[in-house]
C-alpha positions in Angstrom: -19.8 176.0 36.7 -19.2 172.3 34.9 -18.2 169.8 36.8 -15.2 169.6 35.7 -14.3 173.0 37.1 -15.5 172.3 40.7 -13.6 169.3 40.9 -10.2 170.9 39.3 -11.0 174.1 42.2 -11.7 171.5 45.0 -8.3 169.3 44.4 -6.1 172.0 46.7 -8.5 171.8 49.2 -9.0 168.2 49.6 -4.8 167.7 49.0 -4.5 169.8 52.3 -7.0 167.7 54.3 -5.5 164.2 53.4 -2.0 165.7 54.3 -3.5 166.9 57.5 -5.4 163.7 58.4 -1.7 161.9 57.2 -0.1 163.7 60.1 -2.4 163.0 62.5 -1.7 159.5 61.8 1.9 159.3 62.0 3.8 160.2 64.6 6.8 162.9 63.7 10.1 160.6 64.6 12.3 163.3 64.8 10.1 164.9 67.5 10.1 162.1 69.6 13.9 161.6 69.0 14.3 165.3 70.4 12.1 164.3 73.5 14.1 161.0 73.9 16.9 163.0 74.4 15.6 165.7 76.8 14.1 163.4 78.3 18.5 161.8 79.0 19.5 165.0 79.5 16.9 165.2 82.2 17.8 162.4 83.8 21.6 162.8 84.1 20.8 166.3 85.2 18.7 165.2 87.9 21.1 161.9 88.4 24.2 164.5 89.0 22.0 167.2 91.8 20.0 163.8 93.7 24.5 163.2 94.3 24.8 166.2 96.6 21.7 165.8 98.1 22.6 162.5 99.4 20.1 159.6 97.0 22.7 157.6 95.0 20.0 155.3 93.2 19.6 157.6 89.9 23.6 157.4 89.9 24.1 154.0 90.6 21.9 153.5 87.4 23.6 156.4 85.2 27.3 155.0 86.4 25.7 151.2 85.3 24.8 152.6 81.6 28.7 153.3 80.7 30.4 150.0 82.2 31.3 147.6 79.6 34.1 144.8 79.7 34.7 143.3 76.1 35.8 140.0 78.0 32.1 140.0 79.4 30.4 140.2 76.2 29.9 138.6 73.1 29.8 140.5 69.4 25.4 140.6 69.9 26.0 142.4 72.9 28.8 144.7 72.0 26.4 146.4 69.2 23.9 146.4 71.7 26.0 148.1 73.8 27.0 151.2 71.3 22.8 150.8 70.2 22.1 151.9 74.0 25.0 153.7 75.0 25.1 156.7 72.5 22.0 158.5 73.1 23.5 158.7 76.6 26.8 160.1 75.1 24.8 163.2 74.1 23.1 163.5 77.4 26.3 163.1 79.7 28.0 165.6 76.7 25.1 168.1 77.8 26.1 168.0 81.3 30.4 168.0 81.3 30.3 171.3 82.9 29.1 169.5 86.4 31.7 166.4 86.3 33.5 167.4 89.3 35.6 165.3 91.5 32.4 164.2 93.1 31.5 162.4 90.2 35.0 160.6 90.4 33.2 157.0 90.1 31.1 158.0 87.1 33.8 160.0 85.3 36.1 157.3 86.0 33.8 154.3 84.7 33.5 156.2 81.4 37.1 156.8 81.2 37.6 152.6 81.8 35.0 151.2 79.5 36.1 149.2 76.4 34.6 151.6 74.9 37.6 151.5 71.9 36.9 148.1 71.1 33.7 148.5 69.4 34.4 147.9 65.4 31.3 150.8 65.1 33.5 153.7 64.0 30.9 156.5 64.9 30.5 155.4 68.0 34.0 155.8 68.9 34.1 159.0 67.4 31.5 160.4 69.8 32.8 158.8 73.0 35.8 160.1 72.0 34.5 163.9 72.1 33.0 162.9 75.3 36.1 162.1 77.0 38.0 165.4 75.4 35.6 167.3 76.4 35.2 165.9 79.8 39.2 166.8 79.9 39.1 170.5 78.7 36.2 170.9 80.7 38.0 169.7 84.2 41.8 169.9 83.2 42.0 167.7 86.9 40.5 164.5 85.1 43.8 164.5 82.5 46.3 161.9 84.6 43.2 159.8 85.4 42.3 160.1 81.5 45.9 159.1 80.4 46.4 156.6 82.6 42.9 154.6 81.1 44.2 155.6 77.5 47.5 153.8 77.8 46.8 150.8 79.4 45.7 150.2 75.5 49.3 150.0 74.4 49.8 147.0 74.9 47.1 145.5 74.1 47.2 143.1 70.7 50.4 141.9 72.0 49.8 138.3 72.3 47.9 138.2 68.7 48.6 141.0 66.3 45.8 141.9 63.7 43.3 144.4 62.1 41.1 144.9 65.3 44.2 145.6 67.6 45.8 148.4 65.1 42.2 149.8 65.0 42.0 150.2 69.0 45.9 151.8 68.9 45.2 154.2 66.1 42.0 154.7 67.9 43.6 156.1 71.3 46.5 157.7 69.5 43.8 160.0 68.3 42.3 161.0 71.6 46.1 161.5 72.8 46.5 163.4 70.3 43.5 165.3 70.3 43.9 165.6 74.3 47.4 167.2 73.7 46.7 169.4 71.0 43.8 171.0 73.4 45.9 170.7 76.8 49.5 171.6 75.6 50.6 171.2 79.7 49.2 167.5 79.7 53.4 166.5 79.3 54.1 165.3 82.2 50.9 163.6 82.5 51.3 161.3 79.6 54.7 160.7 81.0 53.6 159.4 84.0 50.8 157.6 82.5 53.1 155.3 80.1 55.7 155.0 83.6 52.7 153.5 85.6 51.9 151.5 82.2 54.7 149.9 81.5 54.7 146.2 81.6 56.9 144.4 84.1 60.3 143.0 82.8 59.0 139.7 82.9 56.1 140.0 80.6 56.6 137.9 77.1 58.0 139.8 74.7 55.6 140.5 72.4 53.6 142.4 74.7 56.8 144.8 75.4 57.1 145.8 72.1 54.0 146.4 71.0 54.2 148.8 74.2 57.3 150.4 73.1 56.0 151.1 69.4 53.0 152.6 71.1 55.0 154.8 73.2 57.7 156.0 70.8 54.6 156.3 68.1 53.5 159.0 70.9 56.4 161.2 70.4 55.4 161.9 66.5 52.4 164.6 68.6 53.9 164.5 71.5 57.7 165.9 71.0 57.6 168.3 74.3 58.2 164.9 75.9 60.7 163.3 74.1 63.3 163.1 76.1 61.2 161.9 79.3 60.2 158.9 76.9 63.1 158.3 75.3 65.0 158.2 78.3 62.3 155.7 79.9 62.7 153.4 76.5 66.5 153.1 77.0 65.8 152.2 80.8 63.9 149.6 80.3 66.0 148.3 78.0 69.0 149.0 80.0 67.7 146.9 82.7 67.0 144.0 80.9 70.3 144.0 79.1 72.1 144.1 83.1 69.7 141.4 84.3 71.1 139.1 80.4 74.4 139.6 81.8 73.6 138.5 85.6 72.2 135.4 84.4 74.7 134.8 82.5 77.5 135.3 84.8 75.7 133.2 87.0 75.2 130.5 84.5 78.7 130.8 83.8 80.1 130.7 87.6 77.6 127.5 87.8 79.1 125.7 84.5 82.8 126.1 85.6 81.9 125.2 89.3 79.8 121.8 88.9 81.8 119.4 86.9 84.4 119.4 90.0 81.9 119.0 92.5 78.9 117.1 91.1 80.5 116.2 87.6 76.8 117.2 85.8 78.8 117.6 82.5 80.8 115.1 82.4 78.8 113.3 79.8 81.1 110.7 78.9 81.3 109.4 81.6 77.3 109.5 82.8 76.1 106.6 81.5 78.9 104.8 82.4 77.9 105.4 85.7 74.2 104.8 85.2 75.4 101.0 83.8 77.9 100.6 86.9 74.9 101.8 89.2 72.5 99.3 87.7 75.5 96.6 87.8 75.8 97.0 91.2 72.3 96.9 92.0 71.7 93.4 90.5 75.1 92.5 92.0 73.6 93.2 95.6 70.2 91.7 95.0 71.9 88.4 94.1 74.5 88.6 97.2 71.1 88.9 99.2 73.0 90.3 102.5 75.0 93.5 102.3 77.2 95.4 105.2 75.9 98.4 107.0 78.6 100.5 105.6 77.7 98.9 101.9 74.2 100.3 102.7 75.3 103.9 103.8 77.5 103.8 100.9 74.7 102.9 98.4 72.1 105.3 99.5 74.9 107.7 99.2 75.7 107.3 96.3 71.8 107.7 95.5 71.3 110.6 97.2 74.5 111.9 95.0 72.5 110.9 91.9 69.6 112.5 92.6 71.3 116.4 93.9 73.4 115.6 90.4 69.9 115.7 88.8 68.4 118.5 90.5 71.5 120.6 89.5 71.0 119.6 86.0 67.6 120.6 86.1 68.0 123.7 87.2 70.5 124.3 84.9 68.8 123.9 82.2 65.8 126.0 83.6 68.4 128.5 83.9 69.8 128.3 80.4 65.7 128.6 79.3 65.7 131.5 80.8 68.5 133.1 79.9 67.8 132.3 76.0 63.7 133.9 76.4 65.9 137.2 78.4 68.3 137.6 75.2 64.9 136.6 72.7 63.3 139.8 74.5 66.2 142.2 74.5 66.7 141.1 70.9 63.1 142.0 69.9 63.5 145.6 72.1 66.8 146.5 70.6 65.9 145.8 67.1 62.1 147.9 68.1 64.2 150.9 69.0 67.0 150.6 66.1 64.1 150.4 63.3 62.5 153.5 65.2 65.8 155.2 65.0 66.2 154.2 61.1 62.9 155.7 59.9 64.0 158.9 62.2 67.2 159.5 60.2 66.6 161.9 57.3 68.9 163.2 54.9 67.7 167.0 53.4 67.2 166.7 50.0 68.6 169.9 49.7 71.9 170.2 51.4 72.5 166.3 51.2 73.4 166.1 55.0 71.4 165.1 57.9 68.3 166.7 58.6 68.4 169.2 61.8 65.8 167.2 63.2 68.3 164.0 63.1 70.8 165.8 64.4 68.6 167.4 67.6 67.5 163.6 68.2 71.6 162.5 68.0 72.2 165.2 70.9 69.4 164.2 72.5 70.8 160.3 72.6 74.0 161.5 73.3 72.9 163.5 76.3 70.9 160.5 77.4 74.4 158.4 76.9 76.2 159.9 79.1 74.0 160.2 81.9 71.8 156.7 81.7 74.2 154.3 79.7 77.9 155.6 80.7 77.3 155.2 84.3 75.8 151.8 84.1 77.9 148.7 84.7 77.5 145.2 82.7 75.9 146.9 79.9 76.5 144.8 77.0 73.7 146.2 73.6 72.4 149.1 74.6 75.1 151.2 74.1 75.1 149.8 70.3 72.1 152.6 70.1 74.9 155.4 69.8 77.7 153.4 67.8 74.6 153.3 65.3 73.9 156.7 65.3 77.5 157.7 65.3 77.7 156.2 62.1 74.9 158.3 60.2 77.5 160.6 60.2 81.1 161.6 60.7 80.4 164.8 62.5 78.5 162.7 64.7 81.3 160.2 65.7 83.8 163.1 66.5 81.1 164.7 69.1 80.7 161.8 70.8 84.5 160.7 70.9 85.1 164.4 72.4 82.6 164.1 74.7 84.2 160.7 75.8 87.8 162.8 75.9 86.1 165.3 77.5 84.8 162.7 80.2 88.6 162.0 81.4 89.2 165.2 82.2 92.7 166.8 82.9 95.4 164.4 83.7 96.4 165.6 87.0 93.1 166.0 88.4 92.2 162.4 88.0 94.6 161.3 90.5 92.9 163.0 93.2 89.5 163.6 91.7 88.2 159.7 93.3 84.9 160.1 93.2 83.7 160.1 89.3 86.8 157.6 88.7 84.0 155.1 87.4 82.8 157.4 85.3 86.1 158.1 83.4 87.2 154.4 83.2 84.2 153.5 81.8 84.9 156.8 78.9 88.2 155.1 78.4 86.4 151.8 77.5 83.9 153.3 75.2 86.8 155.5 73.4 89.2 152.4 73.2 86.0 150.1 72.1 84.5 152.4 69.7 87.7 153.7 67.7 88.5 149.7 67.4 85.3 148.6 66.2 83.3 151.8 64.6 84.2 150.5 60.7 82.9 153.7 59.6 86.1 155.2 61.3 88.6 157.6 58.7 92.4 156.3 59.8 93.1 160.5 60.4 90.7 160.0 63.0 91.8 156.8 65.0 95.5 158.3 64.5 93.9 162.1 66.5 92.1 159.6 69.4 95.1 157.8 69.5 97.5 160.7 69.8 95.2 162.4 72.5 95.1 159.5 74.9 99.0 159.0 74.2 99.6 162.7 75.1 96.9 162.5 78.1 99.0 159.7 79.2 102.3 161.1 79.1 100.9 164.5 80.8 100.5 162.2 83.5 103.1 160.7 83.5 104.7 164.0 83.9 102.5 164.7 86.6 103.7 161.8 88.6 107.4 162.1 88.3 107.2 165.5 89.8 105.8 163.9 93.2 107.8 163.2 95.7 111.0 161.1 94.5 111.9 160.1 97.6 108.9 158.1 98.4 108.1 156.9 95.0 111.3 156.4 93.0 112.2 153.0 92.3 114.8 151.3 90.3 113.9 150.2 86.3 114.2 146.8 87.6 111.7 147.0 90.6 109.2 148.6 88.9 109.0 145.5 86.4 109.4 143.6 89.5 106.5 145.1 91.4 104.7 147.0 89.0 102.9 150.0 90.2 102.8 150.4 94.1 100.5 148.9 96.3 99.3 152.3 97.5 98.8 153.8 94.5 96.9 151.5 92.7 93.4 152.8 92.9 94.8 156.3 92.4 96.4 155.8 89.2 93.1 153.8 88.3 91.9 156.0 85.1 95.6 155.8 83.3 95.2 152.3 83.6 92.6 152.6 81.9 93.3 155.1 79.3 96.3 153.3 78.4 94.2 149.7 78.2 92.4 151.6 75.7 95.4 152.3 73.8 96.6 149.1 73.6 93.3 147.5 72.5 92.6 150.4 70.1 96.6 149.8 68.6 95.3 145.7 68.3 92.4 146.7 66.0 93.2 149.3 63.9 97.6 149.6 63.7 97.0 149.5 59.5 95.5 152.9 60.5 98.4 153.7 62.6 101.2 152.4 59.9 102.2 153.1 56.4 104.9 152.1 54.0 108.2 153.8 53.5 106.5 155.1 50.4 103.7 156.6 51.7 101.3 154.4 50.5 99.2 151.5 52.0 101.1 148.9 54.0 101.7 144.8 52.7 101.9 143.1 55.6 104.0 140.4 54.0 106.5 143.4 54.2 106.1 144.8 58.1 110.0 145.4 58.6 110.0 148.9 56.4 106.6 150.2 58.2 106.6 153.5 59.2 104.5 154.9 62.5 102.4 157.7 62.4 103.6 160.6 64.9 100.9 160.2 67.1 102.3 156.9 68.5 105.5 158.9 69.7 105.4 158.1 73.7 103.4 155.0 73.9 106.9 153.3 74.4 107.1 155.9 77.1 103.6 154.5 78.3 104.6 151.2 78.1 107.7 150.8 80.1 106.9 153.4 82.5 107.4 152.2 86.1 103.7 152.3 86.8 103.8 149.6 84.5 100.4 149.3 82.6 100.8 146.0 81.0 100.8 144.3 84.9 97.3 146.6 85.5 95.3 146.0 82.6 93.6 142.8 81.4 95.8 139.9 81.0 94.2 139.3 77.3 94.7 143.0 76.3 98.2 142.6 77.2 99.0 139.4 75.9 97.1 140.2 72.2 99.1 143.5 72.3 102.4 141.9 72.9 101.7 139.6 69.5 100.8 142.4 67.7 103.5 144.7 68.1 105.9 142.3 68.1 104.0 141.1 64.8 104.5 144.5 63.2 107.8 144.9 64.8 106.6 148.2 66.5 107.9 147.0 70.1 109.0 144.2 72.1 107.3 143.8 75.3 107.5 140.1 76.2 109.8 140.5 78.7 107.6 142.8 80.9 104.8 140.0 80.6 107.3 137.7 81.4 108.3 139.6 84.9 104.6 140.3 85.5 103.2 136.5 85.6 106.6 136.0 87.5 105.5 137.9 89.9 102.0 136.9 90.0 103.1 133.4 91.0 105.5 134.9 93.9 102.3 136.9 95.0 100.5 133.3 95.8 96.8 133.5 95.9 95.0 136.0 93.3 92.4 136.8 96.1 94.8 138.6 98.3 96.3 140.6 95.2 96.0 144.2 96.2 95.2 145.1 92.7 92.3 142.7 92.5 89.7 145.7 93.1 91.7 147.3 89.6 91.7 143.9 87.7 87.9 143.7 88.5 87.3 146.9 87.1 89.7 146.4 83.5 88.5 142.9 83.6 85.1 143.5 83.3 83.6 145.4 80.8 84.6 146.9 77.3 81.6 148.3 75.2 81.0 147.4 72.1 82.2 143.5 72.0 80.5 141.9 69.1 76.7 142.1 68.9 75.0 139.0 69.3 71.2 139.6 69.0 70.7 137.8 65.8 67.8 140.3 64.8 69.1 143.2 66.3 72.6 142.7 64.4 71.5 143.5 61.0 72.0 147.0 62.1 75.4 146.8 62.9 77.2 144.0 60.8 77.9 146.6 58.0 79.5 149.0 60.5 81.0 147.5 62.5 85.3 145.9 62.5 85.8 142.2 63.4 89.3 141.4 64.8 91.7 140.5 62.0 95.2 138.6 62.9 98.3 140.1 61.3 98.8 139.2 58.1 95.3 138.5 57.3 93.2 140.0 54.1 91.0 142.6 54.7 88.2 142.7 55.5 86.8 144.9 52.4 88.9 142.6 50.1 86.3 139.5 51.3 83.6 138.3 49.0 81.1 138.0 52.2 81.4 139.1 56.1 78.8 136.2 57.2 81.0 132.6 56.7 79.9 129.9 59.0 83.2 128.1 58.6 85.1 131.6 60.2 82.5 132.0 63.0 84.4 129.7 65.6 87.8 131.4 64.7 85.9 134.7 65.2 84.2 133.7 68.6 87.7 132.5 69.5 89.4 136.0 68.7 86.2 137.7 70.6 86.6 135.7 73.8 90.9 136.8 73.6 89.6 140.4 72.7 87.3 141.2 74.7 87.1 143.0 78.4 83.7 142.0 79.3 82.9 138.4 79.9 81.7 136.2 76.7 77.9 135.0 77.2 78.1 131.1 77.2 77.2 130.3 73.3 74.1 127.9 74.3 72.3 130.8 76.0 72.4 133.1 72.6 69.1 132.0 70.9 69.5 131.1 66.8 73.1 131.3 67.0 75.4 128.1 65.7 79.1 129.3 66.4 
């Protein structure tokens, strides 16, 4: 055979000898891989049984591997943390079946880790199988799981950017995934964001990145919308109640120091300062002073210095109060924009969506049993005047459930204990129907004429009691008003007729029209004609319990104008016998209506919004007060005109039932 031929026959052979001598010289990386990891699996296997028998070491070592605190660690060290760490994922991933509650320390370690900070995007998505399976494997491990996962809402809250979106998207995912394979984890996620929640006195910031985290839950999570909903308007109930403590407080401390320590009177302050200093050079020069010229000096020093304390804390207090309102202002608006992107129109039928109108029921529901109940509540009720106006079907729903809160006339005299409840229904119906915009006139004139037939049906009601203990003379009943006794009793027609009157101050062009049917001039009120349902609110008005004495002394007053304006009635001599009588009664603290006043007095709805963000959801909805005779308000080029802003504040503070925050403690507002 050449040889050629031998060496072309001997090529195969010496081929398979150079690839055999080639892999005896390199070492097969994907075998020792496989062994690596056996070799884990091993050892968490044998970690996990040393537990029971009582040798912790292997544990303590295994528990070690999976701690990590990003505020510990530096970038280096973070990627040689997910470098180390994941080959262990796989062997603890081989073992889930064991992770009992005897393993509470290791399970909960892996559960705590900073694991979702890590910018390497396979890593999280294994440690992210590990904990859902850890979680389907031992359904028991779920609270612990959602109370680690949530603690992440709020973080990014003092600097928002691309590392802090990446950690929320990153644990929305494991909720999610978590809750697709644990449909009962609910109430678990519930109480997870509850234990979560950051206290009322944390910035901002940090509360509303919180809240978007939490109402972003619901878009996987809607078995427990309600539960967090309900939790959202809670929190933001509370701080609205604690704005208007402060504020009352700040108030009460405004009108009480200028007579005692004369901190504002600013005139005449550095007047003083000058005739302090004059007097001190005055005394050095004398040389010799008096005892009593002594006493009298460090008196006046010690005088100084509690005027300056009181300052001080005043303004602290005024701080405060503006960083409260900042916060609510930044919640409100968070929940409004949530509720904007939820409100769908179908393309098909042009109406709201049935998944708009569920979430309106769902906010109404949560209304009337968190909201309605709830005194001093000044925004969060503008949550349900702003979904009330998505649609007119909405706004009659919730004025009949309002009407339906009052409940029969003659029950509500005896009926004591939910009186607070249906006063407070009568200041949302009177509130809303006079400053919902969106409003049709056919529907202010139907709430008008059911309140004025609910009134009379008790009026009805009451002059069927016994006559000989409660009749009274025309002229004693403007003398006296209601009686003493009866006073608490007749609380809610007080209030019902209040609403009247306020809701006849906003909106009487929807009450009127001209003799011609068409659109009243108000240059021309002596030919107006009155809608029907007005017909026994004259009744109302002079009846001998005698609303105007009960209800709020600017209600009254503002109504008087009005219908004297429009030439509808003329009820200036009432409030002329009234304050007549108030002087013959002596001291306003031993009034026995002052427990009614206190309840008129204080609180009506939906007085103008003055969260400057927050706002932008209601200005186009919502009805300013407009004097007689004015132009309407469709008719102006603009609704925001500096110039008007005092006048309006001015017509706000006469308006209104609930006290007026002082206008230094809104934040970004110039009145």
């Amino acid at each position: 055979m050449p040889a050629t031929e031998e060496a072309v026959a001997e090529r195969p052979i010496k081929e398979a000898v150079s690839r055999r001598k080639q892999a005896s010289r390199t070492p097969d990386s994907d075998a020792t891989t496989i062994n690596k990891q056996v070799f884990l699996q091993k050892f968490v296997e044998s970690a996990l049984l040393q537990v029971k028998e009582g040798n912790l070491d292997e544990y303590h070592k295994l528990v070690k591997v999976f701690a990590y605190t990003r505020h510990s660690t530096n970038a280096e060290s973070a990627i040689k943390y997910t470098a180390d760490v994941s080959p262990w994922i796989q062997a603890l991933s081989a073992n889930v079946s064991s992770l009992g509650i005897t393993y509470r320390d290791l399970v909960t370690t892996v559960f705590g880790s900073d694991w979702v900070t890590t910018s390497n995007s396979r890593f999280v998505r294994s440690y992210t199988t590990l904990v859902l399976q850890i979680v389907s494997a031992h359904p028991e491990w779920v609270p612990q799981a959602m109370t680690s996962l949530a603690r992440w809402f709020t973080y990014g809250g003092h600097h928002k950017d691309a590392e802090s979106q990446r950690v929320h998207d990153n644990i929305h995912v494991l909720v999610q995934e978590i809750h697709r394979a644990i449909p009962t984890c609910g109430p678990s996620l519930v109480a997870a964001l509850a234990e979560s929640w950051p206290f009322r006195a944390i910035k901002a910031n940090v509360q509303v990145v919180y809240v978007r985290n939490v109402l972003r839950c619901l878009e996987y999570a809607g078995g427990v919308r309600r539960e967090v909903l309900q939790m959202v308007l809670n929190h933001v109930l509370q701080i609205d109640v604690e704005i208007q403590v402060e504020l009352d407080d700040l108030e009460s401390d405004e009108e009480s120091e200028p007579e005692d320590t004369g901190v504002f009177e600013f005139e005449d302050e550095d007047q003083s300062d000058a005739d302090a200093k004059e007097d001190h050079d005055q005394s050095g020069a004398k040389g010799d002073e008096s005892e009593e010229s002594g006493s009298d000096s460090d008196s006046e020093s010690e005088s100084d210095s509690d005027a300056d304390s009181v300052a001080s804390d005043l303004g602290r207090a005024r701080y405060n109060a503006k960083k409260t309102v900042a916060k609510l202002d930044a919640l409100m608006s968070t929940l409004l924009t949530w509720l904007e992107r939820h409100c769908q129109v179908d393309e098909q039928t042009g109406e709201m969506s049935e998944s708009t109108s569920r979430l309106f029921l769902l906010f109404l529901d949560l209304f009337d049993t968190v909201i309605l109940p709830t005194f001093k509540s000044r925004y969060t009720q503008f949550v349900i005047f702003y979904l009330c106006a998505q649609n007119s079907e909405y706004s009659d729903v919730f004025l009949g459930t309002m009407v339906g809160n009052l409940g029969e006339p003659m029950r509500s005299a005896h009926d004591r204990m939910s009186s607070v409840t249906k006063v407070s229904a009568a200041a949302y119906l009177g509130s809303f129907v006079a400053r919902a915009k969106f409003l049709t006139p056919s529907v202010v004139r139907s709430v008008v004429g059911v309140l004025v037939q609910w009134a009379n049906t008790y009026m009805d009601w009451f002059e069927e009691q016994d006559v000989q203990k409660q009749a009274r003379t025309y002229a004693q009943a403007l003398g006296a008003g209601a009686p003493q006794a009866d006073i608490e009793r007749h609380v809610v027609f007080f209030a019902v007729s209040q609403a009247i009157l306020y809701m006849f101050c906003f909106r009487w062009r929807d009450l009127a029209e001209s003799q011609s049917g068409g659109p009243i001039v108000e240059t021309e009120l002596d030919s107006v004609c009155w809608c029907t349902e007005l017909e026994g609110l004259q009744r109302v008005v002079f009846s001998r319990l005698n609303p105007l004495h009960a209800c709020a002394p600017a209600v009254a007053q503002q109504f008087a104008s009005v219908a004297s304006q429009t030439n509808f009635m003329f009820c200036y001599a009432v409030l002329q016998q009234n304050r007549r009588n108030n002087v013959y009664a002596g001291d306003a603290t031993q009034s026995p209506d002052l427990a009614l006043r206190n309840k008129l007095d204080s609180f009506f709805p939906f007085d103008p919004m003055a969260l400057p963000v927050s706002r932008q959801f209601i200005d186009g909805i919502y009805m300013e007060w407009q004097d007689v005779g004015d132009e309407p308000e469709d008719h102006r080029e603009g609704r925001d005109i500096p110039e008007d802003e005092a006048n309006v504040v001015e017509q706000i503070v006469a308006m209104s039932i609930s006290p007026v925050p002082p206008l230094s403690a809104l934040p970004g507002q110039t009145f």
